[in-house]
Each structure stands twice: as C-alpha cells, then as structure tokens.
N, C-alpha and C positions, 0 to 999 in steps of 0.2 A: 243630569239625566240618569243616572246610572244608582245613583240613593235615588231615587223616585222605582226605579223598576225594582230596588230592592226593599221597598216600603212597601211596594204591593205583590212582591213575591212572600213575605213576611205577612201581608196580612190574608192573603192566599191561604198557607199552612195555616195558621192558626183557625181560619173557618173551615178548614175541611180538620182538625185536630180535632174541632167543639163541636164539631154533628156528628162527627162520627162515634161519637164512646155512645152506648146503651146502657143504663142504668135498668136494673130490674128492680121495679118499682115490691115487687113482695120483699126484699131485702130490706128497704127503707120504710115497712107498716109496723107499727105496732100493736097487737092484737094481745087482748086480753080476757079470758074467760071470764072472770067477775070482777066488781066493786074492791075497791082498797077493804081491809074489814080494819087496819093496823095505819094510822099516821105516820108510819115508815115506810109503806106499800103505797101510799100517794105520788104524783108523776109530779114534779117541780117545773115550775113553769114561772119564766121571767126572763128579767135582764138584769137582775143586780140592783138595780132600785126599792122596783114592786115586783111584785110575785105573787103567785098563788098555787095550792097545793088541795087539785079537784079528787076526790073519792073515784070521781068514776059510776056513780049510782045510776040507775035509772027513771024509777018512780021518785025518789028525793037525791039529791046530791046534795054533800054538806063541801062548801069551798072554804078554804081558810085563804084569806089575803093576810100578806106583809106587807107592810113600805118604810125603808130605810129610818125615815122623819122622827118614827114610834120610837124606836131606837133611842 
C-alpha cells in the first residue's frame, strides 16, 4: 500500500513539474533576413546518415543532399 501511494505521489510531481515550465516560443525561432549567398551560411539538416543543406531561397532554393553510402 504504501509504494503504491508513493508511485502516485511520484507521478503527481512529476505532471505538475511538466505543465508547469513555459517555454517562450520566440527564444526557440529561427529567423533570418535573407537566403544563404555562402555554402557555409546553409542551416544543416539531418541525422547523421542523410542530410541536407537548404539555401533558404525563395523564388529558387538550391538543396544539397548527402547520404553516408556516397561516401
């Protein structure tokens, strides 16, 4: 009885832990004035396998893909 009330005192805290925090969402955007012009200024995007590396253009976007395989 007593690990049973402390299972759900324990899972108690922890949902009132996870609602409570507030994330502000403008800390977590990325915003960018213009397009990559430099293939160093492209945003890396993946997991380690495959990947791609977007410009960011609007009227044309040039994406470079990798995939490990090429390699």
């Amino acid at each position: 009885m007593r690990n049973k009330t402390c299972f759900i005192l324990l899972l108690v805290i922890i949902f009132f832990d996870c609602t409570s925090t507030e994330i502000n969402k403008q800390e977590l955007t990325l915003l960018y004035d213009s397009p990559a012009q430099l293939w160093e200024e492209t945003l890396p995007l993946g997991n380690g396998r495959i990947g791609m590396m977007p410009d960011g253009g609007v009227a044309s976007e040039k994406i470079v893909l990798n995939d490990i395989t090429i390699w």
